[in-house]
C-alpha positions in Angstrom: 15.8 -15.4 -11.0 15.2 -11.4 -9.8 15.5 -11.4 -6.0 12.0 -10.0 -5.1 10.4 -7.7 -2.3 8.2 -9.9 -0.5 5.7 -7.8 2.2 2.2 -9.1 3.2 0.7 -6.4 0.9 3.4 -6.3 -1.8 3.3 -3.6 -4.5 0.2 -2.4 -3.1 1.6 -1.1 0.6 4.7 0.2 -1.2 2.3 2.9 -3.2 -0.7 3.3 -1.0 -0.9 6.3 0.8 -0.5 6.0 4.2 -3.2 4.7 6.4 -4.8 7.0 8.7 -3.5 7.2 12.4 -4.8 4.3 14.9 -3.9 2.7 18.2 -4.7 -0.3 20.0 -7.2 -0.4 22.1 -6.7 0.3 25.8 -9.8 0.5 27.6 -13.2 -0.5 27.9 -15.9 1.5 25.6 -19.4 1.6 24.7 -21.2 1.5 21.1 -23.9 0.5 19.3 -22.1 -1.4 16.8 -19.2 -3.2 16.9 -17.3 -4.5 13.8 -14.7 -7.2 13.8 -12.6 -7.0 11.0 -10.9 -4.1 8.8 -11.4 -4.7 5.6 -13.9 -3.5 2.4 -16.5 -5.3 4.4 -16.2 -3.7 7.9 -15.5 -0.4 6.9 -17.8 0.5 4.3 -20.7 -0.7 7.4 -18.9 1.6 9.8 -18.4 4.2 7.4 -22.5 4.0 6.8 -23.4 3.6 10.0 -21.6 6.8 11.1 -23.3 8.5 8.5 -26.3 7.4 10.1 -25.4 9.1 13.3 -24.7 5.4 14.9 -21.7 5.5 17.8 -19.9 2.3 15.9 -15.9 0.9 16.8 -14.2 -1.3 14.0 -11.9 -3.9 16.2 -9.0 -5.2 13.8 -6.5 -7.9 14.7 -3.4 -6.5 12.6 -3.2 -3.2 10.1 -6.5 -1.7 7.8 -6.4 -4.0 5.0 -4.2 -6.5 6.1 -6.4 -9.3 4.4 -8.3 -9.8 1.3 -8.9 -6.1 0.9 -4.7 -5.3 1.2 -3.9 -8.3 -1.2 -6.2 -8.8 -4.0 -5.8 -7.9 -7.8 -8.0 -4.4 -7.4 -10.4 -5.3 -10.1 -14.0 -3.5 -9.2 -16.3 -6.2 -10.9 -19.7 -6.5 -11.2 -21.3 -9.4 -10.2 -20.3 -12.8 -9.2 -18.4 -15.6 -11.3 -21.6 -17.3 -11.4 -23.4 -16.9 -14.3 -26.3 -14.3 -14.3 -29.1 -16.8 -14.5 -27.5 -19.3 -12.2 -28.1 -16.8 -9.1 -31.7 -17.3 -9.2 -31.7 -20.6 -9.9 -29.2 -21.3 -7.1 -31.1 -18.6 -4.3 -34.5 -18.7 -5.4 -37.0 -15.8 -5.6 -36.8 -13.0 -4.5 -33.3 -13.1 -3.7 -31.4 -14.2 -7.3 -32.5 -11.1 -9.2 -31.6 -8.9 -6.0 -28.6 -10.0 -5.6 -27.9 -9.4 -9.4 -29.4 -6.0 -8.9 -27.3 -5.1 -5.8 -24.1 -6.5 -7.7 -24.2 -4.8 -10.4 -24.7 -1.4 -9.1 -21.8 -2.1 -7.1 -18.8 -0.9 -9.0 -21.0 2.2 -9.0 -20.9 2.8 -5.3 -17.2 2.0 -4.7 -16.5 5.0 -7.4 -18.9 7.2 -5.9 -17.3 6.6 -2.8 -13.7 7.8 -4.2 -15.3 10.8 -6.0 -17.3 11.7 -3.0 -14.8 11.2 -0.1 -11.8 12.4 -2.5 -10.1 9.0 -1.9 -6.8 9.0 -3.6 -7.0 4.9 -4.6 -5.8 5.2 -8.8 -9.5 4.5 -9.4 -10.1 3.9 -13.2 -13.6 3.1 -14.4 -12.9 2.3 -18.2 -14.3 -1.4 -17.4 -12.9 -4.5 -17.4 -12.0 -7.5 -20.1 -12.7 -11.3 -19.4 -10.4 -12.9 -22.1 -11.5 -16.1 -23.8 -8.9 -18.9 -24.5 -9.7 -20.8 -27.1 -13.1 -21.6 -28.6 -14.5 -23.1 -25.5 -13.6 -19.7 -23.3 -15.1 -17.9 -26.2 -18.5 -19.8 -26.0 -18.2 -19.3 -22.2 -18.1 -14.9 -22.9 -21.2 -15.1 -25.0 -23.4 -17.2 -23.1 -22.3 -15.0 -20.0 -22.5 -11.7 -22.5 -26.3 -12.8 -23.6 -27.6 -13.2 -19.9 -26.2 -9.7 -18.9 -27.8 -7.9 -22.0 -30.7 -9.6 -21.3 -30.9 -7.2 -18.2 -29.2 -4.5 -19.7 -26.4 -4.3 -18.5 -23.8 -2.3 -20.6 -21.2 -5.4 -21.8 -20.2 -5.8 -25.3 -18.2 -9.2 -26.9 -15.2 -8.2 -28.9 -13.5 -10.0 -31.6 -10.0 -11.4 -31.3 -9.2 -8.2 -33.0 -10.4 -6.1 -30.9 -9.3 -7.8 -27.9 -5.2 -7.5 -29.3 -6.6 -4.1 -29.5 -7.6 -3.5 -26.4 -4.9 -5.8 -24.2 -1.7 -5.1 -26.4 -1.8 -8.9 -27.0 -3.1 -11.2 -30.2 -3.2 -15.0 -27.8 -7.1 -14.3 -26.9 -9.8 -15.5 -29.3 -12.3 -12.7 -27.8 -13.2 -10.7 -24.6 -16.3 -9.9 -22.4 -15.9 -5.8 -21.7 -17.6 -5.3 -19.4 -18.1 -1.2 -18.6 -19.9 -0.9 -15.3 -16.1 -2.6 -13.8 -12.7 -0.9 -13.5 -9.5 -1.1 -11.5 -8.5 0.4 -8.1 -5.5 0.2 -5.4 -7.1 -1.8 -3.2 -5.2 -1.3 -0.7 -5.4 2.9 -0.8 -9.2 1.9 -1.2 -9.5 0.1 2.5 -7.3 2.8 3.9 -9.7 5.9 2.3 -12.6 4.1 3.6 -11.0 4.0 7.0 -9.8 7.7 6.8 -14.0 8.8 5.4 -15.3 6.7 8.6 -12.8 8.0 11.3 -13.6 11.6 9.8 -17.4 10.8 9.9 -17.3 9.8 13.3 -16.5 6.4 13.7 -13.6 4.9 16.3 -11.3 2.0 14.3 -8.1 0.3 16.9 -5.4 -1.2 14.8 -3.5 -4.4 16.3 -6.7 -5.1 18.5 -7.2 -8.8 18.1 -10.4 -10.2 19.3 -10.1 -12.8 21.9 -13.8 -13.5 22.6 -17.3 -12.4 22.2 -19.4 -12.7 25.4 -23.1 -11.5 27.0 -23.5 -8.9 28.9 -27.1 -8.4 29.4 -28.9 -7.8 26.6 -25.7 -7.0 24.7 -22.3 -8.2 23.7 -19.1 -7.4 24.7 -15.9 -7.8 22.3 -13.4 -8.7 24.3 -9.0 -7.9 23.1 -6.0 -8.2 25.3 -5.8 -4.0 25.6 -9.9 -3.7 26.7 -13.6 -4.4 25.4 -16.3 -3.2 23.4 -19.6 -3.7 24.3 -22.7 -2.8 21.8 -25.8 -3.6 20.6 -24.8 -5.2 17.5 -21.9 -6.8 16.3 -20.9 -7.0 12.8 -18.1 -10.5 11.9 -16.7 -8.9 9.0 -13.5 -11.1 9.0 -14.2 -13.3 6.0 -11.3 -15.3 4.8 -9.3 -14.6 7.4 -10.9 -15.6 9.9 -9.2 -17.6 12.8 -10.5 -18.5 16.2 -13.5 -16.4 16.8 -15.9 -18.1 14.8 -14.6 -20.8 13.5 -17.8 -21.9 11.6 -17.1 -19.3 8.9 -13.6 -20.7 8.6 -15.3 -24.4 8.4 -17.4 -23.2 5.7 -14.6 -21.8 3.3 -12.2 -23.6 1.3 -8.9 -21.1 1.1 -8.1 -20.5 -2.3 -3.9 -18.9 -2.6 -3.8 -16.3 -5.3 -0.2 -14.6 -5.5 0.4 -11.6 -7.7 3.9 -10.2 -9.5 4.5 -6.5 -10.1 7.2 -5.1 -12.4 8.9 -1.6 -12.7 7.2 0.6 -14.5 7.2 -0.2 -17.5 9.0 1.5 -20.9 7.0 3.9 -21.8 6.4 2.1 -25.2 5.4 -1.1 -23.9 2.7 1.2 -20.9 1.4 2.6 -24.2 1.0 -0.4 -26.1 -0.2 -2.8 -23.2 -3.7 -2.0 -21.5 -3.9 1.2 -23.0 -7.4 1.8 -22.0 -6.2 0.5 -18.9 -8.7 -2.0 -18.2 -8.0 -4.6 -15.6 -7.9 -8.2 -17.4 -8.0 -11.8 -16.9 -8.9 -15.0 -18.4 -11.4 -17.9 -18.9 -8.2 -20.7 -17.7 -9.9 -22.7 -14.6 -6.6 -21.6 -13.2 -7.0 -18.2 -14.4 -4.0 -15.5 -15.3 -4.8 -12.1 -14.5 -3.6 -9.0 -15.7 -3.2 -5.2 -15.1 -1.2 -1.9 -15.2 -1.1 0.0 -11.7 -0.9 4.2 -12.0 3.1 3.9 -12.4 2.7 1.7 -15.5 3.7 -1.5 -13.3 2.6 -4.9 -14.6 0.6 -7.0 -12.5 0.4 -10.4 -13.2 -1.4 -12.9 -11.0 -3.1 -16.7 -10.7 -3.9 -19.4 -8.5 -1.2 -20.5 -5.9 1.0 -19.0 -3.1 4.4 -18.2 -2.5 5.5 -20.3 0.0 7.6 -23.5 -0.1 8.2 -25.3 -3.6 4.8 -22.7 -5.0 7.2 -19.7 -5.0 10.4 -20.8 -7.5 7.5 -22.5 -9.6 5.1 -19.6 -9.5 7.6 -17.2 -10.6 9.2 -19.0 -13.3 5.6 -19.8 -14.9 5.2 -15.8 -14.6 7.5 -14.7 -16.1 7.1 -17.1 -18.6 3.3 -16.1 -18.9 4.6 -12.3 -19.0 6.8 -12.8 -22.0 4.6 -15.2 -24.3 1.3 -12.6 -24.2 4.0 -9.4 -24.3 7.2 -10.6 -26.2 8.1 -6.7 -25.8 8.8 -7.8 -21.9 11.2 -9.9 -22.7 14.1 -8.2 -20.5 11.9 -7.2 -17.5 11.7 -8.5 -14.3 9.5 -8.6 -11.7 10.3 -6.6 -8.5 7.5 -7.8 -6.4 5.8 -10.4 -5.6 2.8 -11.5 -2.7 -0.2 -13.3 -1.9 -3.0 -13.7 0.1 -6.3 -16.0 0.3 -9.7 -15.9 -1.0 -12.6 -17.7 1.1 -14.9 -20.1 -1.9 -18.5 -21.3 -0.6 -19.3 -24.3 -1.9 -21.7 -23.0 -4.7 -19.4 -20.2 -5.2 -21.7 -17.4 -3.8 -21.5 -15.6 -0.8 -23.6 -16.3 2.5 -25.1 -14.3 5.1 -25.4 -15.0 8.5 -26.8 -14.7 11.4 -24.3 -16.2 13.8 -26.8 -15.4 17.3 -28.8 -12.5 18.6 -27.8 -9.6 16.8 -24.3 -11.0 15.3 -24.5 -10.6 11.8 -22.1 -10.9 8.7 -21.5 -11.6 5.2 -18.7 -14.3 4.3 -17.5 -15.7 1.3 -16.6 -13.9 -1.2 -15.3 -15.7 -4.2 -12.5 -13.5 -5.4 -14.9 -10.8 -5.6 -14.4 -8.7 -2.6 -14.3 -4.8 -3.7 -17.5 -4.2 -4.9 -19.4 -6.6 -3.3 -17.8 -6.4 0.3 -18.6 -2.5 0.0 -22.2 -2.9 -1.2 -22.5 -5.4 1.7 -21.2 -3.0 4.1 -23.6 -0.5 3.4 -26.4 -3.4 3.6 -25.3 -4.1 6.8 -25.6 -0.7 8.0 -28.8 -0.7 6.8 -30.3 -3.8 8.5 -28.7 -3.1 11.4 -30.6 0.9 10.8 -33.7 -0.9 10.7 -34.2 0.1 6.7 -33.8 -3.2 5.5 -35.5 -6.2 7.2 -35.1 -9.9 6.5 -37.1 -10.0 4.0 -35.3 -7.1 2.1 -31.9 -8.6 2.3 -29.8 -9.6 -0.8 -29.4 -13.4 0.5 -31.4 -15.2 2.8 -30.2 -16.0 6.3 -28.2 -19.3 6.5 -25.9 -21.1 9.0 -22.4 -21.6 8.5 -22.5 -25.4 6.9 -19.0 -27.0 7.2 -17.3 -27.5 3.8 -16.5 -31.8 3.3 -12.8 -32.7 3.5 -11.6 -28.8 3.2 -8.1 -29.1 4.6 -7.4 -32.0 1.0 -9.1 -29.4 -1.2 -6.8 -26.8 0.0 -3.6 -28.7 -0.2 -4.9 -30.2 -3.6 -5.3 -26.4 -4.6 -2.0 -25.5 -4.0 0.0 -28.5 -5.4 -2.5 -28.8 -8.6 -1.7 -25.1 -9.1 1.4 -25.9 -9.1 1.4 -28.7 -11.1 -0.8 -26.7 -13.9 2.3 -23.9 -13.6 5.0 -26.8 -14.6 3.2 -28.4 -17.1 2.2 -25.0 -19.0 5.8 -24.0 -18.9 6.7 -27.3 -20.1 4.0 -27.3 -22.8 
């Protein structure tokens, strides 16, 4: 088996530019806002609320991007996994149809972003391809397909012919294309929204950990081992990777692994023949396969599970496996990297936002869609926070963090049925 570079970030720190100067902090400061966490989340809000003229510090425990935002596939969707009408079923009026609203302008924003800032983050906006498996995932794609047209959004169902057409491979019976999407380096992404708010004004410390949020006054004060923060406001923006601080949003999330493999670039006529609209992909599957070409012509190949223990041999074998029966043309390549990292599921798969005490607000739970949404959130934050959006303007209604039932068995059950799904699909 190909001995493989394993680094928190994988492929994606390897070929990210490099993230803008930072320090600890040393010292105690003063702001209006302060944000826990640097990911999409965090900094988008304190790249708004600069923008707004706001004096706002982003506090994060290890490097820009470590989490979610350093580790994920990179593909900017629109929406949620839940289906369209589903949202305002679940949420209600007026929120459903906002949320939809807000979501699928998304993608938009995170482009306009890179254009306007200059972000160098291999941003492609060709859309992206859901790919059915079988008739069941191909009934799944139109009913999904039907509700988006109905608001007219611009997604079109192709035929198993055009999907081989578009993916380089003939084992899909169709595909949802969905052309508001696209792909991005996720990682180059968190660190060009970093470099856009430190240039607009904002103050982000690197390897700043969070020990404790306290009162002081009528304020708060964010408290790490090199100093504080105190502000007005204070923005938890830690998601999935939250640990002691508020432990509530942990409670409420069940950790999903997702691991990812990168190849070489590729031949050049395999990079022509694969992707070559260069759409991000990925399938119907329950435990989904996911697919991609970075700038380089890489191969990124990902699913359910983590590389750790047992889950790494078994994860990479199914891989390559996986690789070789959609591209037979990959038969001699390897992969060269692999990593993973965890995405937070609510229990209705849609994500929350709280108000965790007096002026301590946050969205959490993102589903596997963090990009789009954790940037459109950001900029709602900043916007609340602003006073241009009031509670009864927000995208989701205010909720407390409600502890998921027996998470810890659903986690471990994750891991070792993704694992168990990897074997038998080899074996199969």
């Amino acid at each position: 088996m190909t001995k493989l570079e394993q680094a928190a970030n994988g492929l994606w720190d390897a070929t990210a530019p490099a993230a803008p100067q930072t320090a600890s902090l040393a010292g105690n400061l003063q702001a209006d806002v302060v944000i826990v966490g640097g990911g999409f989340t965090g900094l988008s809000a304190a790249l708004h609320l600069a923008e707004a003229g706001a004096k706002v510090v982003v506090l994060e425990a290890r490097e820009i991007g470590h989490g979610g935002s350093g580790r994920n596939v990179g593909l900017v969707n629109a929406g949620m996994w839940v289906l369209p009408d589903d949202l305002p079923a679940t949420l209600g009026e007026p929120y459903g149809e906002r949320l939809l609203e807000l979501l699928g302008d998304a993608p938009k924003l995170v482009y306009g972003l890179v254009e306007k800032h200059g972000m160098a983050c291999e941003a492609v906006n060709t859309g992206t391809l859901h790919c059915a498996v079988g008739s069941g995932g191909l009934r799944q794609l139109e009913t999904r397909a039907e509700q988006w047209r109905r608001r007219g959004a611009p997604v079109r169902l192709l035929s198993s012919r055009e999907t081989a057409d578009k993916t380089g491979t003939d084992v899909f019976s169709g595909a949802l294309l969905d052309e508001r999407a696209g792909t991005i380096q996720p990682l180059a992404y968190a660190r060009g929204l970093a470099a856009t708010a430190l240039q607009t004004g904002a103050e982000i410390f690197t390897h700043s950990p969070v020990e404790r949020v306290e009162e002081d006054g009528n304020r708060w004060r964010a408290v790490t081992p090199g100093g504080s923060v105190t502000a007005d406001w204070v923005i938890a923006a830690t998601n999935a990777y939250t640990t002691r601080l508020w432990p509530q949003l942990r409670e409420e999330l069940v950790h999903l692994p997702y691991f990812q493999f990168a190849t070489e670039p590729l031949p050049p006529e395999a990079f022509s023949a694969i992707l070559p609209e260069k759409q991000g992909a990925w399938d119907t599957n329950k435990v989904l396969t996911s697919f991609r070409l970075d700038q380089s012509g890489r191969l990124v190949l990902g699913s359910v599970g983590a590389l750790s223990g047992t889950g790494r041999s078994v994860h990479q074998a199914w891989a390559r496996r996986a690789m070789t029966r959609m591209f037979p043309m990959l038969k001699d390549v390897g992969f060269h990297q692999g990593w993973h990292g965890m995405i937070g599921m609510t229990d209705d798969h849609l994500p929350k936002f709280h108000r965790l005490d007096r002026r301590i607000v946050g969205f959490s739970g993102y589903n596997g869609r963090g990009i789009a949404p954790g940037t459109a959130f950001g900029k709602v934050l900043a916007q609340h926070i602003g006073g241009r959006i009031g509670g009864s303007d927000l995208p989701l209604p205010v909720t407390l963090p409600v502890p998921q039932r027996l998470r810890a068995i659903r986690e471990a059950g994750i891991e070792w049925g993704a694992q168990a799904i990897h074997l038998m699909r080899m074996l199969g």
